[in-house]
One Martini backbone bead per residue (centre of mass of N, CA, C, O) as a GRO file, in nm:
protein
  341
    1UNK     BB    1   9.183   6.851  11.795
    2UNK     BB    2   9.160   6.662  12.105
    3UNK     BB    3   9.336   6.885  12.333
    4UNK     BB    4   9.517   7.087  12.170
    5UNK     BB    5   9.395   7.351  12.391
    6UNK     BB    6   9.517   7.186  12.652
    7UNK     BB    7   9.754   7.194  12.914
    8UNK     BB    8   9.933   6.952  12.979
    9UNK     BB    9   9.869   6.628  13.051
   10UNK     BB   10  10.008   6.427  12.801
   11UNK     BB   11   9.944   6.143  12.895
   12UNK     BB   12   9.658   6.174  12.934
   13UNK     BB   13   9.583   6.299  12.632
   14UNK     BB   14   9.690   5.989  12.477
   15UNK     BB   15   9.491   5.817  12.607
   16UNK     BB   16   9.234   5.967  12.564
   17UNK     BB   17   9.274   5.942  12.243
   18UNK     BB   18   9.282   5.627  12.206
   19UNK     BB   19   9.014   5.568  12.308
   20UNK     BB   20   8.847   5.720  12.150
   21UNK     BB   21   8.953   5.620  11.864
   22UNK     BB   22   8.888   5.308  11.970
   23UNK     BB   23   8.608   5.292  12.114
   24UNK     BB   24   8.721   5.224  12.438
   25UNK     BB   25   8.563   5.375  12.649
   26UNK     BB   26   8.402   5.433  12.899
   27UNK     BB   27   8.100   5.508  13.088
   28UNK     BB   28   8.314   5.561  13.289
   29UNK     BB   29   8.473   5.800  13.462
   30UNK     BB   30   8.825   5.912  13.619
   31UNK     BB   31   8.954   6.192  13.746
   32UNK     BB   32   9.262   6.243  13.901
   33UNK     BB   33   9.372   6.572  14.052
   34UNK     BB   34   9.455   6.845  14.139
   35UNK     BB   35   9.352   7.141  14.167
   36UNK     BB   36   9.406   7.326  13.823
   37UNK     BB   37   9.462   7.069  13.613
   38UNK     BB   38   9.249   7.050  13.362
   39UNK     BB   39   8.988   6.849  13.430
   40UNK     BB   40   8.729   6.985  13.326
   41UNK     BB   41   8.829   7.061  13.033
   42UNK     BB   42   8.863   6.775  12.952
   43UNK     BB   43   8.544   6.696  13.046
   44UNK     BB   44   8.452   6.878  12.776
   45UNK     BB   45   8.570   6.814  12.590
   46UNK     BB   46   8.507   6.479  12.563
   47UNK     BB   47   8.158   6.565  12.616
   48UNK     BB   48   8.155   6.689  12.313
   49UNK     BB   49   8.253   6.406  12.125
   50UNK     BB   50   8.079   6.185  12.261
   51UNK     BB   51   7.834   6.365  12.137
   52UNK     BB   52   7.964   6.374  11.814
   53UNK     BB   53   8.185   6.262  11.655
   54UNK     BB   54   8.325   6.540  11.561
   55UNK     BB   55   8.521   6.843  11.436
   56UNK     BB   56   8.255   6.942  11.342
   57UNK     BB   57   8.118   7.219  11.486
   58UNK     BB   58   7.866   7.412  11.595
   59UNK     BB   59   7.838   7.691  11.703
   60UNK     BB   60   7.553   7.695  11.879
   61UNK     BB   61   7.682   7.445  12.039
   62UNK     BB   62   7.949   7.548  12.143
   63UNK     BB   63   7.740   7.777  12.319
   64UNK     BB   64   7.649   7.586  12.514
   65UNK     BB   65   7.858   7.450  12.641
   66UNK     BB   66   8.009   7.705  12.743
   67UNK     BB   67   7.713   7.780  12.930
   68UNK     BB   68   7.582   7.506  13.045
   69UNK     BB   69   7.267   7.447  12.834
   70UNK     BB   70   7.283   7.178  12.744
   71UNK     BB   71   7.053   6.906  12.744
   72UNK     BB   72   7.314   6.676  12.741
   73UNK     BB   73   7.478   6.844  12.959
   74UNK     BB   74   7.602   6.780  13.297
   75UNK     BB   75   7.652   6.927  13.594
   76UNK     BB   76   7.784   6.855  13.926
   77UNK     BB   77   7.779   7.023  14.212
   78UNK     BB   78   7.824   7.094  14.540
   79UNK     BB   79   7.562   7.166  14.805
   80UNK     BB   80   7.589   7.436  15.044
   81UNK     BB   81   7.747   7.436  15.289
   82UNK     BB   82   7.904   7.144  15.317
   83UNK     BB   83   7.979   7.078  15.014
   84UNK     BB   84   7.768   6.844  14.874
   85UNK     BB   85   7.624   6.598  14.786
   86UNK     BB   86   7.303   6.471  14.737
   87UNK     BB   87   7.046   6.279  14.698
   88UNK     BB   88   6.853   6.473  14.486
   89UNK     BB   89   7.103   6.480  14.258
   90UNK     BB   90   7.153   6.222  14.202
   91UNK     BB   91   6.852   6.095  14.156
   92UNK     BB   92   6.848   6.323  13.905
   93UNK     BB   93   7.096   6.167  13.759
   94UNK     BB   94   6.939   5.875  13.693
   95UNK     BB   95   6.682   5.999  13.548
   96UNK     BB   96   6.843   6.089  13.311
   97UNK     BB   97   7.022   5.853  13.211
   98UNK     BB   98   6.749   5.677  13.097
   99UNK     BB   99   6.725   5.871  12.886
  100UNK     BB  100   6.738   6.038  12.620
  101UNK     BB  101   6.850   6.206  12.445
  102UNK     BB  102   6.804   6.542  12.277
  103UNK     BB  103   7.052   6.608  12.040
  104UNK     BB  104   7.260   6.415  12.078
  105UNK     BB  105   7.437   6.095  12.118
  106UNK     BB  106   7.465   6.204  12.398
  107UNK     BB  107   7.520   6.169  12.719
  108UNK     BB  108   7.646   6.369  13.035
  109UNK     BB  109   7.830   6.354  13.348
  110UNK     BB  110   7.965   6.622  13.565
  111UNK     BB  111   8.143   6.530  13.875
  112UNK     BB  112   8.236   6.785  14.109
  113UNK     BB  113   8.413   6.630  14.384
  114UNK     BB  114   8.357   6.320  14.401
  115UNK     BB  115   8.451   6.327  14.708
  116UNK     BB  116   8.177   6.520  14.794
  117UNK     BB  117   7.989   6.257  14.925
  118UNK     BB  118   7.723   6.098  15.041
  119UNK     BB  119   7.690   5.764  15.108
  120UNK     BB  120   7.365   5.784  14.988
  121UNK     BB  121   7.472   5.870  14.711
  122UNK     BB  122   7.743   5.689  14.617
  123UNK     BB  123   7.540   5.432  14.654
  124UNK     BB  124   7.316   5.541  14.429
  125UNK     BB  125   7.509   5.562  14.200
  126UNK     BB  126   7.646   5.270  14.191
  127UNK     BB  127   7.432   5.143  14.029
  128UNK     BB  128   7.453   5.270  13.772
  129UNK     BB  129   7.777   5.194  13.740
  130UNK     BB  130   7.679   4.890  13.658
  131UNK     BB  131   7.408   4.999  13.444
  132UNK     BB  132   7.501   5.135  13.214
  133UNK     BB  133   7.449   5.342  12.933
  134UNK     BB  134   7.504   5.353  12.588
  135UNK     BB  135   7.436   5.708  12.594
  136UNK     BB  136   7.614   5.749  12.846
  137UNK     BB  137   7.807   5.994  13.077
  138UNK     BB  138   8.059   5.946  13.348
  139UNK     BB  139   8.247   6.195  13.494
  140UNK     BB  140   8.474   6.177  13.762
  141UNK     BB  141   8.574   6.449  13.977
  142UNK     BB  142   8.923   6.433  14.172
  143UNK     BB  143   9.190   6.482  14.422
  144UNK     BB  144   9.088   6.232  14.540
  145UNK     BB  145   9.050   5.865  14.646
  146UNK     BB  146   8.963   5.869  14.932
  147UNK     BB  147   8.644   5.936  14.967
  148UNK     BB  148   8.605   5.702  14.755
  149UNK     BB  149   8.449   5.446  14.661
  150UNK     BB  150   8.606   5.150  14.572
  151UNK     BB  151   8.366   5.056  14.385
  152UNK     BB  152   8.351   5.288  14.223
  153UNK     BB  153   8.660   5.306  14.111
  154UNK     BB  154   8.623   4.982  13.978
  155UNK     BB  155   8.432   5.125  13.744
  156UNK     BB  156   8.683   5.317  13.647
  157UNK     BB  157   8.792   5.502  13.452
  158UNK     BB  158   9.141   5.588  13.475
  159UNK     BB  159   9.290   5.910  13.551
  160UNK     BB  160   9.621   6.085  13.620
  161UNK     BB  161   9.698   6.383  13.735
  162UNK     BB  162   9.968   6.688  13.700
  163UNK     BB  163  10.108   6.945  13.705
  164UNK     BB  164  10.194   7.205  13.590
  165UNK     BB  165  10.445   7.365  13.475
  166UNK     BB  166  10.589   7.658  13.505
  167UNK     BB  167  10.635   7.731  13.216
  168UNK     BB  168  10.369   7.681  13.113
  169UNK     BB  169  10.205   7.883  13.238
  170UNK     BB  170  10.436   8.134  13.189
  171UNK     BB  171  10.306   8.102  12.885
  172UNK     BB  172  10.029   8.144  12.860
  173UNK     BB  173  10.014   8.414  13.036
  174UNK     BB  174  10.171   8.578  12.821
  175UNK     BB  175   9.937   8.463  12.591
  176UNK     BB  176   9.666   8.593  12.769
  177UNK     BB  177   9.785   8.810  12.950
  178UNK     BB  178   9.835   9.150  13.088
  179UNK     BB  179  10.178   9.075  13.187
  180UNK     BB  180  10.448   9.098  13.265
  181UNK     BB  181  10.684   8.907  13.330
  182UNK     BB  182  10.782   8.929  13.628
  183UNK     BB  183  10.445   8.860  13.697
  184UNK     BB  184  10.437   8.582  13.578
  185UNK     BB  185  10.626   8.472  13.710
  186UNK     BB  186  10.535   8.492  13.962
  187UNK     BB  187  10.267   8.311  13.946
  188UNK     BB  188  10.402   8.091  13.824
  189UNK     BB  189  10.559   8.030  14.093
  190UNK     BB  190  10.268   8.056  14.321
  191UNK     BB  191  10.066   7.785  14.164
  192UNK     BB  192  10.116   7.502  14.226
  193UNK     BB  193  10.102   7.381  13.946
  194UNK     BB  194   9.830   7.589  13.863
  195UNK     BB  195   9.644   7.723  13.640
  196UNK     BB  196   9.409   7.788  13.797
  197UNK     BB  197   9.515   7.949  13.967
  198UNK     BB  198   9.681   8.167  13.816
  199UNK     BB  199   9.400   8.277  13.679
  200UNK     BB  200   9.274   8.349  13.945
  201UNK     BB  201   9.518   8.551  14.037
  202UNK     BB  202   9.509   8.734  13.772
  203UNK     BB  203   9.157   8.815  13.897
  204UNK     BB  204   9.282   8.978  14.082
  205UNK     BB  205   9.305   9.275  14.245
  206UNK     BB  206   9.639   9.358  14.300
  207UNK     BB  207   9.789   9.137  14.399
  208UNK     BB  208  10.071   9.211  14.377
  209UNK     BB  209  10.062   9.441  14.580
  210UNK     BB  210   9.977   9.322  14.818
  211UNK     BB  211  10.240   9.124  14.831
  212UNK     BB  212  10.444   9.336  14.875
  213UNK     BB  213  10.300   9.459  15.151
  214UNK     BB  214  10.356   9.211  15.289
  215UNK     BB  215  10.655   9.187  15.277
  216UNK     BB  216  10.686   9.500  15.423
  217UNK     BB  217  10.576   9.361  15.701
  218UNK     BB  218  10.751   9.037  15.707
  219UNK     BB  219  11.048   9.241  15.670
  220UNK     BB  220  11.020   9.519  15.828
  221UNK     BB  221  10.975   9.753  15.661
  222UNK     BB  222  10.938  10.043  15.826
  223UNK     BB  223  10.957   9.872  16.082
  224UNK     BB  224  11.042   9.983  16.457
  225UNK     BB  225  10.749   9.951  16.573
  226UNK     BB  226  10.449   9.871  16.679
  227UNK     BB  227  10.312  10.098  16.549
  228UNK     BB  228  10.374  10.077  16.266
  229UNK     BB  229  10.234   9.783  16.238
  230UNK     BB  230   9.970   9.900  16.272
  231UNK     BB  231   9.965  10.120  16.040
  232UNK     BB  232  10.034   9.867  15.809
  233UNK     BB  233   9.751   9.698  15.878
  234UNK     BB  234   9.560   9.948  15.789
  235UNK     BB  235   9.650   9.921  15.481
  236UNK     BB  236   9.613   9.647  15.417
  237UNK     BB  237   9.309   9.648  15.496
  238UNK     BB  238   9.206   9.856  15.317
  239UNK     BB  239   9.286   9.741  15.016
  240UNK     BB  240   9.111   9.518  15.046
  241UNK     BB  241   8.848   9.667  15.087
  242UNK     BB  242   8.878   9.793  14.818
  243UNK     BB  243   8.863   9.560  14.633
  244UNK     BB  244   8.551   9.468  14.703
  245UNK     BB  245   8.428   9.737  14.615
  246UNK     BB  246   8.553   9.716  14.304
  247UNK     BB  247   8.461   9.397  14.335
  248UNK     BB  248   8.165   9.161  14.364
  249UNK     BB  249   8.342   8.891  14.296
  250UNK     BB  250   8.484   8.903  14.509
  251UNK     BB  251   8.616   8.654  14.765
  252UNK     BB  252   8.701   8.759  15.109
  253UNK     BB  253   8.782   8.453  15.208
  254UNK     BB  254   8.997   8.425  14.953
  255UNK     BB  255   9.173   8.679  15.003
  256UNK     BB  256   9.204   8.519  15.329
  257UNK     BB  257   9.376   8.292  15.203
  258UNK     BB  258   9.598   8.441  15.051
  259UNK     BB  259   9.719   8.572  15.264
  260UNK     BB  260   9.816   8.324  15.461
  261UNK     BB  261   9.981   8.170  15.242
  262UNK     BB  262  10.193   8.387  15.211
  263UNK     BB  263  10.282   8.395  15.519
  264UNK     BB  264  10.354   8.126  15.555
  265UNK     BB  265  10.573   8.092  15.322
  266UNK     BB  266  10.783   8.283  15.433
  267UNK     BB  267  10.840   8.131  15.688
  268UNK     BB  268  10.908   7.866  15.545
  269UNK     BB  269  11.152   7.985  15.382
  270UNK     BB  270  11.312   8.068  15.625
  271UNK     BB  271  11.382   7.764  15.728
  272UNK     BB  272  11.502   7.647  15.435
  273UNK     BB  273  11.720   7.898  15.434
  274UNK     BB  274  11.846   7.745  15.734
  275UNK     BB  275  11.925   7.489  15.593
  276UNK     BB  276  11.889   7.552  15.248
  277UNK     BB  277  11.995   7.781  14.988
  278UNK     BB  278  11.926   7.623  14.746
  279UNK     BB  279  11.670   7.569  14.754
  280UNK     BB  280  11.307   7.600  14.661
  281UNK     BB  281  11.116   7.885  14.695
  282UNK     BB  282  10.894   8.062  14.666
  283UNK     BB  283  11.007   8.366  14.724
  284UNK     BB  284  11.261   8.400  14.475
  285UNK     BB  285  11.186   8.710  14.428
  286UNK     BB  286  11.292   8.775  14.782
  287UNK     BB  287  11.581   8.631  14.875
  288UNK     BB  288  11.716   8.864  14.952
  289UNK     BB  289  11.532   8.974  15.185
  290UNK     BB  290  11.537   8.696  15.356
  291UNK     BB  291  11.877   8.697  15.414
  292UNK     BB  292  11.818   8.930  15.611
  293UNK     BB  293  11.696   8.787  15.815
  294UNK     BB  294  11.616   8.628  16.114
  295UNK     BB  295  11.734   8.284  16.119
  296UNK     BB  296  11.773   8.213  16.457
  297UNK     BB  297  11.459   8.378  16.537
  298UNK     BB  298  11.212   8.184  16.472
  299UNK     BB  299  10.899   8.115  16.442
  300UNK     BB  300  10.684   7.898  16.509
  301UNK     BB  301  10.535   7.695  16.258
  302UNK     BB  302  10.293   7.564  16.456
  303UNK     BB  303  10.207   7.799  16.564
  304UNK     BB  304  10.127   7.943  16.293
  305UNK     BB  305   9.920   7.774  16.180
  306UNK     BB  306   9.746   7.767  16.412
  307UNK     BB  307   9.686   8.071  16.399
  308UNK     BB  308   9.581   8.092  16.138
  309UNK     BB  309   9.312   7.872  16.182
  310UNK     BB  310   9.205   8.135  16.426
  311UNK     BB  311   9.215   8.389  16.215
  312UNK     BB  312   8.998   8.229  15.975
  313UNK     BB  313   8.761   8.220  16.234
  314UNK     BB  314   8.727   8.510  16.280
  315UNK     BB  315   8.643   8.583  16.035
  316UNK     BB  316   8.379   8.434  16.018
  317UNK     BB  317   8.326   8.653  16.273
  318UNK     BB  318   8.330   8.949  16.202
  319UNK     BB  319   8.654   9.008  16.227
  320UNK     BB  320   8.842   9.239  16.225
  321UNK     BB  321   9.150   9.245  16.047
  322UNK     BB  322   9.349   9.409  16.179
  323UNK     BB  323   9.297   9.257  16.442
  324UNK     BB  324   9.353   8.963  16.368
  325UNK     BB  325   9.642   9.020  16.271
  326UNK     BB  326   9.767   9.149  16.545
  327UNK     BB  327   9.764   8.919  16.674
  328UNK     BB  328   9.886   8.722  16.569
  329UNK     BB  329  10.175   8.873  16.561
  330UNK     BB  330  10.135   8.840  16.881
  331UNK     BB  331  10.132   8.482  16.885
  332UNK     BB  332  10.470   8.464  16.724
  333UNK     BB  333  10.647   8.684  16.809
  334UNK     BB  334  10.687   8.936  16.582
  335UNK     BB  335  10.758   9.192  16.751
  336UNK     BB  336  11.037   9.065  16.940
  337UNK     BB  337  11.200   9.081  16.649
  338UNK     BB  338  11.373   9.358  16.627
  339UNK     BB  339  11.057   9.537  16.788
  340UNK     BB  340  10.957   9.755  16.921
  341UNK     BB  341  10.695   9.876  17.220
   0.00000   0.00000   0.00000
């Protein structure tokens, strides 16, 4: 049945089955909602099912699909720096889009982050959307509908996605990966709902390790003077770089955007706690060790932040991690926080 391996997202799977089912579906498609909550899975399951309106699909075609060879099926990222759609992508979408299938009964182009687009593209799109063919179909997935022409959206079936809840995920976890209770429920709390990042985050190397190693310096566990801090920014330091060293798909950049959100969310987590002790915080395995903490003198939040995004400037500048961090931790005022210099 069509959806019935993709988790969470009850209503949008009913909607679209139903649609499908009694082929009243546009040939323009529009997923809205955060990133990692299955909306590309949709539009791939979907845009199997578009090509072929059967059950029984040939094993052969199915792994052209899964590996995105099929040349009925095509996929369009945003390239380059800037992460944008380019209007050479977009152009050679419209050129394809008048051709005939190859294989199938139909095309599908599914265009990832259709939000990330230059208003030349956007615009070039346009006319296509409004006089698409009957046997092509666009399928455009995007986190937020700001940044998409008003124009784009009113062509287009919309669908509304919303986060996978932690049971969902939690369940997943358990029966798809190799993790204990204990960590995987870690995951699945710390995924904002989101399935994409669990699964991320699960095949990161040493996640959990690392995670306690920050933790256990953001609540000065063994750290009473300046030197000890210097100390454990090193071995910090060391394990990241251990990580990338015998992984090289591991990218250094996202495993130091996920350690600042760490970072942050410890903090914020502590101001949670100095507000409303019952309220649901990040770091829910971790509470006992939170209410220890110096609930009276916290770092201000906006200036944690403000650091955090001067951090990860440092970083693009191929400045040590370790001077990064010791920064950091010197610009929140957090060596102050009773321990000794």
């Amino acid at each position: 049945m069509i959806f019935e391996k993709i988790i969470g997202n009850l209503e949008v799977k009913n909607k679209l089955k139903n649609a499908f089912d009694s082929d009243s579906l546009s040939n323009t498609i529009l997923f809205i909602g955060p990133d990692g909550v299955g909306k590309f899975l949709f539009a791939k399951e979907l845009a199997l099912h578009l090509m072929y309106k059967t059950e029984n699909i040939d094993l052969k075609i199915l792994k052209k699909i899964n590996e995105n060879t099929h040349p009925d099926l095509h996929i369009l990222k945003p390239e380059g720096k800037t992460y944008l759609h380019n209007i050479a992508s977009i152009r050679n979408l419209i050129s394809e889009v008048n051709m005939a299938p190859y294989e199938a009964l139909a095309k599908v182009f599914v265009i990832e982050d259709a939000d990330r687009m230059l208003p030349s593209s956007a615009n070039a799109l346009l006319k296509t959307l409004e006089e698409p063919t009957f046997d092509s179909y666009i399928i455009l997935l995007a986190s937020s509908i700001d940044n998409i022409l008003p124009t784009i959206i009113s062509r287009c079936f919309r669908f509304n996605f919303s986060g996978i809840s932690e049971e969902e995920i939690l369940k997943y976890l358990m029966e798809n990966c190799s993790f204990s209770c204990e960590d995987a429920k870690i995951l699945a709390r710390i995924s904002n709902n989101s399935i994409g990042k669990a699964i991320e985050l699960s095949n990161h190397k040493e996640y959990i390790k690392k995670r306690d190693m920050i933790i256990s310096i953001l609540s000065k566990q063994n750290i009473s003077n300046y030197f000890d801090l210097l100390e454990a920014l090193g071995k910090l330091e060391d394990i990241y770089l251990k990580t990338i060293e015998e992984d090289e798909n591991i990218k250094l950049f996202k495993e130091i955007d996920l350690l600042f959100e760490k970072i942050f969310y410890w903090f914020r987590d502590l101001y949670i706690l100095k507000v409303n002790l019952n309220q649901k915080i990040f770091f829910q395995d971790k509470k006992d060790i939170l209410l220890k903490q110096d609930l009276k003198n916290l770092p201000d939040l906006n200036n944690i932040l403000k650091n955090i995004d001067e951090a990860k400037l440092a970083f693009q500048r191929n400045i040590r991690l370790k001077n990064i961090l010791e920064n950091f931790f010197l610009n929140i005022n957090f060596i102050n926080c009773n321990i000794q210099i």
